[in-house]
C-alpha positions as CSV (number, residue, x, y, z in Angstrom):
1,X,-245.2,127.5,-19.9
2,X,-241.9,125.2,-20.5
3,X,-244.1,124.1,-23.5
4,X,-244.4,128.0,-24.7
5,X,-241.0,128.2,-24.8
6,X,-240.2,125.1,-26.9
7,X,-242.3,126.2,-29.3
8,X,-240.7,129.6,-29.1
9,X,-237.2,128.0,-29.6
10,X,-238.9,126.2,-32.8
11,X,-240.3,129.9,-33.8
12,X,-236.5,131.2,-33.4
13,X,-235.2,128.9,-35.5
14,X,-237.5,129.7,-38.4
15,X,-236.9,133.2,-37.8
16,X,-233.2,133.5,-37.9
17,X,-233.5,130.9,-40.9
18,X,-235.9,132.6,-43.4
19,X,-233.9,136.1,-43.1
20,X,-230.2,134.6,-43.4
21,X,-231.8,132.4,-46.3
22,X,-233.3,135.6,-48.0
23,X,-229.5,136.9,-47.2
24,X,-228.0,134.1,-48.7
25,X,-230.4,134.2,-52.3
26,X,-229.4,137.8,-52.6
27,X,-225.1,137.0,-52.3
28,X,-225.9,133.9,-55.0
29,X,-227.8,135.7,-57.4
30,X,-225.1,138.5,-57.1
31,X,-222.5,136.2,-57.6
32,X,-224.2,134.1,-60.7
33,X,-224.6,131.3,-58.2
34,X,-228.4,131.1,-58.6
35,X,-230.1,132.5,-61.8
36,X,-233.7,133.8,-62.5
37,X,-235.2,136.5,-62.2
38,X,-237.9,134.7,-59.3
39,X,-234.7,134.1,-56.7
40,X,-234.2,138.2,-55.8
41,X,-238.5,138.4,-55.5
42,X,-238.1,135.3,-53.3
43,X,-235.5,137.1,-50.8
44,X,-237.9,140.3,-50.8
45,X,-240.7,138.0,-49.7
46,X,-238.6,136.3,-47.2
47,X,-237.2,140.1,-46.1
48,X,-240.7,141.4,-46.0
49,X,-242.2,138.6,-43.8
50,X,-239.3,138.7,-41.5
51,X,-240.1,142.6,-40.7
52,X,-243.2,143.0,-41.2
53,X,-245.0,139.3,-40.8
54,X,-247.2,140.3,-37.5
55,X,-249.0,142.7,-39.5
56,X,-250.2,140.2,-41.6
57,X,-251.4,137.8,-38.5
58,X,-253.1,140.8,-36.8
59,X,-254.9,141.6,-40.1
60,X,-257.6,139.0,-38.6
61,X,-258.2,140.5,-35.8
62,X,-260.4,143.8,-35.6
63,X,-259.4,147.0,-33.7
64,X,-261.1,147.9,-30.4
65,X,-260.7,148.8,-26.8
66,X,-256.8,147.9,-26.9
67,X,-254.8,148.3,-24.2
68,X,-252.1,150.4,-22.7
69,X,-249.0,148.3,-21.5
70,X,-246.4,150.1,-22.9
71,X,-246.0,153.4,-21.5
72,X,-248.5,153.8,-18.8
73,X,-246.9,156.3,-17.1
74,X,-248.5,156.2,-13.8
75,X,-247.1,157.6,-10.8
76,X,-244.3,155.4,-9.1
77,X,-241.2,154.6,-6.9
78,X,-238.5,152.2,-6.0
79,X,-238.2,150.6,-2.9
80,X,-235.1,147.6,-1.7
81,X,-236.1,144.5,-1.2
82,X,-234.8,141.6,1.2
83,X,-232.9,139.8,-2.1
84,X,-231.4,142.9,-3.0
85,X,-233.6,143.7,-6.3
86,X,-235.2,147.4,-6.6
87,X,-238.3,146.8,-7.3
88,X,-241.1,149.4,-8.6
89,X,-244.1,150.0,-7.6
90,X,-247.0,152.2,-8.5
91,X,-250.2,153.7,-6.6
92,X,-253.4,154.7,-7.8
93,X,-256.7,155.5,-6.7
94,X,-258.4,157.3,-3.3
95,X,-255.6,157.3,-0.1
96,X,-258.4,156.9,2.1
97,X,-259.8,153.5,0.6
98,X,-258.9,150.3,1.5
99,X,-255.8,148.7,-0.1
100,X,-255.5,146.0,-2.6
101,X,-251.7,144.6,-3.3
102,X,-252.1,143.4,-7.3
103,X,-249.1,141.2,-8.2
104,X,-248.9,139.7,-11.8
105,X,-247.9,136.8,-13.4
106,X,-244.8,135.8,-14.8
107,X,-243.6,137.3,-18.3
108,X,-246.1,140.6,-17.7
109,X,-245.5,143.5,-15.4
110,X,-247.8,145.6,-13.9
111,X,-249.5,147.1,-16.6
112,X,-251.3,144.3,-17.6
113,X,-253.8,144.9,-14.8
114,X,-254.3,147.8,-17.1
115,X,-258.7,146.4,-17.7
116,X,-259.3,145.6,-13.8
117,X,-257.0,148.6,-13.0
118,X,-259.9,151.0,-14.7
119,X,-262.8,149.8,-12.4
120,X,-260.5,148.9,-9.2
121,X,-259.0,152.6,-8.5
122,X,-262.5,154.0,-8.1
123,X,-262.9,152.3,-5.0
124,X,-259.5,151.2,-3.6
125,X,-256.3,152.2,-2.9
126,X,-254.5,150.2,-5.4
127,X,-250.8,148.8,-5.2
128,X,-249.3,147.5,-7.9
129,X,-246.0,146.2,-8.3
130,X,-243.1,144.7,-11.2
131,X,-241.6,141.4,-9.8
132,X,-237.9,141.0,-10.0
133,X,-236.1,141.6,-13.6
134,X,-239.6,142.0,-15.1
135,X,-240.9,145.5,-16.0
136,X,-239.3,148.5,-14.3
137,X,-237.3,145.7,-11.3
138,X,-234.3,145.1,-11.1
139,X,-232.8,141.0,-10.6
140,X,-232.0,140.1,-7.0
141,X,-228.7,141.1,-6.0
142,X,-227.3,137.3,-7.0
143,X,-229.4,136.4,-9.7
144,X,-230.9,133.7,-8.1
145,X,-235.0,132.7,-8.3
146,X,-237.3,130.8,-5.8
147,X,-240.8,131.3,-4.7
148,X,-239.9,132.2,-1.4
149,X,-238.0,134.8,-2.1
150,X,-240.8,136.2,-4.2
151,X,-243.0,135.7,-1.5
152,X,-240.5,138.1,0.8
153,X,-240.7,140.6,-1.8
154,X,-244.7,140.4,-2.0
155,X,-244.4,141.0,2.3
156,X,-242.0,143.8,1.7
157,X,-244.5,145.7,-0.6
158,X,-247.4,144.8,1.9
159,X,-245.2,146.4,4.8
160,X,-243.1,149.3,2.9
161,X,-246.6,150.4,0.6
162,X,-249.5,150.1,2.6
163,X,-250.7,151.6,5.9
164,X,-248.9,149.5,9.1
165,X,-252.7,149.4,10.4
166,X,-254.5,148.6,7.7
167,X,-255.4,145.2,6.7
168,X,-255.0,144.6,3.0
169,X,-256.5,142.5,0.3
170,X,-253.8,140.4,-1.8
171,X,-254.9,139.9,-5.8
172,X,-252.4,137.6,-6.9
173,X,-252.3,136.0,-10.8
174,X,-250.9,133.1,-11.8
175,X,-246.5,132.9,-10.3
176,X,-248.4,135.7,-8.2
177,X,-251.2,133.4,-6.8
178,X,-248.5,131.2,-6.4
179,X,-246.2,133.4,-4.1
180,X,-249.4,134.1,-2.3
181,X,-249.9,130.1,-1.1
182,X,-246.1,130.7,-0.3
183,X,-246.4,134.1,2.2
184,X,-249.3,131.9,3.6
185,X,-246.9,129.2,4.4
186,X,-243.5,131.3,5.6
187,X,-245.5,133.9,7.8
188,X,-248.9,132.9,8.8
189,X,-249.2,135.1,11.9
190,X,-248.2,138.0,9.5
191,X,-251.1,136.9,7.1
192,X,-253.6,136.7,9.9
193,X,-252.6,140.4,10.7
194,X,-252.2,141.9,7.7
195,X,-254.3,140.1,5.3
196,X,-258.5,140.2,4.7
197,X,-258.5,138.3,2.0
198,X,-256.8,136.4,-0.8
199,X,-257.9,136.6,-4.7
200,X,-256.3,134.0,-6.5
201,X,-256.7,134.2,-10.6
202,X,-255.8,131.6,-13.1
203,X,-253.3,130.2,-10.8
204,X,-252.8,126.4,-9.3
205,X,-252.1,125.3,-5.6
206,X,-249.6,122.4,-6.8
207,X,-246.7,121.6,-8.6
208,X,-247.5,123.4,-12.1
209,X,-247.4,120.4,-14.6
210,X,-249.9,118.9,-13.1
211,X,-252.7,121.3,-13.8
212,X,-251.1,122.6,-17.3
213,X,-253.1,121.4,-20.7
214,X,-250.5,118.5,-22.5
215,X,-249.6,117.5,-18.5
216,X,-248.3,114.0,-19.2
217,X,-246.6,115.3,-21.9
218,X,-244.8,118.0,-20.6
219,X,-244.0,115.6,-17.7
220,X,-242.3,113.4,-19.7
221,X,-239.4,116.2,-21.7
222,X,-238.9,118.0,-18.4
223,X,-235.6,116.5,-17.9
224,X,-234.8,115.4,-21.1
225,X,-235.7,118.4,-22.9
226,X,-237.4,121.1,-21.3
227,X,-235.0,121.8,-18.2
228,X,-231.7,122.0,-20.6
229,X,-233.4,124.2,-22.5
230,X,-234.0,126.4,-20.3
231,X,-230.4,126.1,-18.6
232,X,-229.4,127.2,-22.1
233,X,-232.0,129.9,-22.3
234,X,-230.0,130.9,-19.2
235,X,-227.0,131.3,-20.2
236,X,-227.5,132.5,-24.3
237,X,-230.0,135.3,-22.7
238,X,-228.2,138.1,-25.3
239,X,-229.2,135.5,-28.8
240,X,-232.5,134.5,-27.3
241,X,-233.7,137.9,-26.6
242,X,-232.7,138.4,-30.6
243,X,-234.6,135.6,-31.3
244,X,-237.8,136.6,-29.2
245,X,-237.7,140.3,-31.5
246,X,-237.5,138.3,-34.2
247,X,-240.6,135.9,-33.2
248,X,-242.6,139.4,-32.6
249,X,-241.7,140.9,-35.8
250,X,-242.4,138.0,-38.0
251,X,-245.9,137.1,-36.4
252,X,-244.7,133.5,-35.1
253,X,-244.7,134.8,-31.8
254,X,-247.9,136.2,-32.2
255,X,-249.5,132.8,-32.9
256,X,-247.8,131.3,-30.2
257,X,-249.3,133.8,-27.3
258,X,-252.3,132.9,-29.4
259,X,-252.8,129.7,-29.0
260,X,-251.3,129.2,-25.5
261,X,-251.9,132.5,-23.8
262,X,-255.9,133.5,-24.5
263,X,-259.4,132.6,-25.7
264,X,-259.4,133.6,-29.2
265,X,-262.2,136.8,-28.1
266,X,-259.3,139.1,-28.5
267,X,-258.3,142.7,-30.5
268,X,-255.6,143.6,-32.8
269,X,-253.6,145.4,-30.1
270,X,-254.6,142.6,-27.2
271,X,-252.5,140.2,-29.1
272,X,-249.7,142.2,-30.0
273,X,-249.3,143.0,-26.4
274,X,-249.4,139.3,-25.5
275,X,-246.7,139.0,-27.8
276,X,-245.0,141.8,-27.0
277,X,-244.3,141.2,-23.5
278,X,-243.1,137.5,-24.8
279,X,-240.3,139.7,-26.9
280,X,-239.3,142.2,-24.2
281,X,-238.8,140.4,-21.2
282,X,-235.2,139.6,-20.3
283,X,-235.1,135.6,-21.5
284,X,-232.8,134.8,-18.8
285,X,-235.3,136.2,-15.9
286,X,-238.1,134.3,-17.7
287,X,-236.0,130.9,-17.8
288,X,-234.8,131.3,-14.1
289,X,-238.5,131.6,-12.8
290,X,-239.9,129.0,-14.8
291,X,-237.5,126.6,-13.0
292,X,-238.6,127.9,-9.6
293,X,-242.0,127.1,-10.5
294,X,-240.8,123.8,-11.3
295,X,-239.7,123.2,-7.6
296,X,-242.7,124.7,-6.2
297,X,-245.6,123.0,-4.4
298,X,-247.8,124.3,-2.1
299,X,-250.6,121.2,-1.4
300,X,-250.4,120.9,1.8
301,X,-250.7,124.8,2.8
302,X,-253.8,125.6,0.5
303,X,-256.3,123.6,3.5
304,X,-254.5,126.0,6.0
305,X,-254.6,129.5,4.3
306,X,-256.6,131.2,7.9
307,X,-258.3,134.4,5.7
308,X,-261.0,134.1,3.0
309,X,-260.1,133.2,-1.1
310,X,-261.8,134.0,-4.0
311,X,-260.5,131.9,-6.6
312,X,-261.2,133.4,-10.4
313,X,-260.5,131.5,-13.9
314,X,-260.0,131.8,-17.3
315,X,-262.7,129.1,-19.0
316,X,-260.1,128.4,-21.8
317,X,-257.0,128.8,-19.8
318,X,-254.1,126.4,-21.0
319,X,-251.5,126.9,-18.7
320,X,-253.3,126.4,-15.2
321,X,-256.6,124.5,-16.3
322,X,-260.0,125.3,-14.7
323,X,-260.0,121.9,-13.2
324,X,-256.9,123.4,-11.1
325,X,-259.0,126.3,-9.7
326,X,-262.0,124.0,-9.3
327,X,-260.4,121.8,-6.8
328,X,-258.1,124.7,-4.8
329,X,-261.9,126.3,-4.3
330,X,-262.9,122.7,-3.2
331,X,-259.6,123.0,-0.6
332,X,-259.5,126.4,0.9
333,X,-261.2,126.6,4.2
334,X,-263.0,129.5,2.9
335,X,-263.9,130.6,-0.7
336,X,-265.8,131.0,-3.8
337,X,-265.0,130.4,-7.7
338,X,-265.7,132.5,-10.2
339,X,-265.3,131.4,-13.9
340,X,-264.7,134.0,-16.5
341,X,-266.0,133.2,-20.2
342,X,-264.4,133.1,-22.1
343,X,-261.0,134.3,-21.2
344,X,-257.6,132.5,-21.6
345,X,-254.8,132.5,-19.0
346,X,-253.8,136.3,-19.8
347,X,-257.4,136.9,-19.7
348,X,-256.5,140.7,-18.4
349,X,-255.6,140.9,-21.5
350,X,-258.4,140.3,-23.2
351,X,-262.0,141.7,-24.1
352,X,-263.1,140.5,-20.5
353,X,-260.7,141.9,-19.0
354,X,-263.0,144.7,-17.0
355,X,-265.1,141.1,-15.8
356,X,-261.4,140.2,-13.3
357,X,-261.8,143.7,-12.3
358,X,-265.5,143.4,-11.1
359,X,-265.0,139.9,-9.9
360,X,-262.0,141.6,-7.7
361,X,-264.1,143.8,-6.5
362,X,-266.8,142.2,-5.2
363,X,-264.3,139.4,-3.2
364,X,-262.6,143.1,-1.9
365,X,-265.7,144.2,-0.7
366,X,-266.7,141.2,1.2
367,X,-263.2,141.0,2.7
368,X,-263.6,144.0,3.9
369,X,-266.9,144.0,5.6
């Protein structure tokens, strides 16, 4: 994901330069600096691309079941959590089913569950929350980002949202897989209470370079490149989030969510939503939890984890390789794997996105019986 974001800063760049080039063509030709009658046809082009560029990119890809991320308007409410964020949460299906707690990844909310969503609320009480600054949530009260605060908020929905007798199941993708590992680790006896079972999707067990496509790579700029960058994504939040708009509009952020984010077996409005939540999300939340994750390793509590797993993964995920799931099956006490194909690392996303939903499902099922 630190990758994603170079590129995006590369996008930017491009993006502010084509308009305020097109800008520039338009004051010289009004001036007499520049003369011919191609320069002003040039600055349309320029303009046109820059508003209206992602229509061209989704041109090649056909309409169908596309999904609603937007405005979903579910039922919801607000509850406080320990770091002093309001986080929202949603519930849907029967009251009388068992629960499932669905936390998504990073730079989504929880509308992207939208797919599994569909077949899940037929037969559970679903829970579904926004993680801090992302979505409908607000930041923590200080600003500040780790794992295990995350993994307080995720107890605070299990204990505020879902019956005090009931043991739930936990669905957890990708930073939410992640702040799973971490619950498992900071309250164990409250896991073996609380918790049937654990569904990890497209999510790693260890520090996340190591499992990420490019890994030696992305190793190597961490500290020269990729960590001041997102310091500075930190603290110029207001022009990045700009710059992300004009990454959407253009198309260049499309490509980008492309080619890092899913398989390729996608619709029109699948990628625009990839890309959309890349232009939406607050920059400065994104930046601040992709450092967390950069200080986050869990090896040594994935052999311990006391309740069933189902582990499920994207075949052409980029981001947390299928080699990563492979080996946390091979290292949870108890579990199965469950490849989806094809399906990139927002694979909820994506055509297959009613197969997570089924392959939920089942793992529910047999937690709870």
């Amino acid at each position: 994901m630190p990758l994603i974001l170079f590129f995006g800063w590369l996008a930017g760049l491009l993006s502010w330069a084509v308009p305020l080039g097109a800008l520039w063509i338009l004051w010289a030709r009004a001036t007499n600096e520049l003369t011919g009658a191609a320069w002003p046809l040039a600055a349309l082009v320029m303009l046109a691309w820059s508003l209206f560029g992602r229509h061209l990119v989704l041109a090649f890809y056909s309409r169908g079941d596309e999904p609603d991320v937007r405005n979903p308007g579910w039922p919801a409410g607000r509850l406080s959590a320990p770091d002093g964020s309001a986080l929202y949460v949603e519930k849907d299906g029967p009251a009388d089913k068992p629960s499932l707690v669905l936390t998504h990844g990073w730079m989504l909310d929880s509308a992207a569950w939208c797919y599994a969503r569909g077949h899940l609320a037929q037969h559970y009480r679903l829970v579904l929350w926004d993680l801090p600054g992302l979505g409908q949530s607000s930041q923590p009260a200080d600003g500040r980002y780790t794992l295990e605060r995350l993994a307080e908020d995720l107890r605070a929905v299990i204990e505020k949202e879902t019956p005090e007798a009931e043991r739930v199941t936990l669905v957890g993708h990708s930073i939410g897989g992640m702040m799973m590992l971490t619950l498992c680790r900071l309250h164990p006896d409250f896991v073996r209470r609380r918790v049937n079972g654990l569904v990890f999707i497209d999510t790693t067990y260890t520090y996340p370079l190591n499992t990420i496509s490019g890994s030696a790579v992305q190793k190597a700029l961490r500290w020269p490149v990729l960590e001041p960058m997102l310091h500075l994504t930190v603290w110029l939040w207001p022009l990045a989030w700009i710059t992300n708009w004009l990454t959407y509009f253009n198309g260049t952020g499309h490509l980008i969510a492309r080619a890092a984010l899913f398989s390729g077996n996608l619709t029109r409005g699948q990628l625009d939503a990839g890309a959309w939540y890349a232009a939406k999300d607050h920059p400065g939340v994104v930046a601040k939890g992709i450092l967390a994750a950069l200080r986050w390793n869990e090896e040594a509590t994935v052999s311990q984890v006391s309740v069933p797993a189902r582990v499920i993964t994207g075949s052409a995920d980029r981001l947390t390789q299928p080699e990563a799931a492979r080996e946390m099956n091979r290292r949870l006490p108890r579990s199965d794997l469950v490849t989806i194909d094809p399906a990139g690392h927002n694979g909820l996303l994506e055509k297959h996105g009613a197969s997570y939903g089924r392959a939920i499902d089942e793992a529910a099922h047999r937690f709870a019986h």
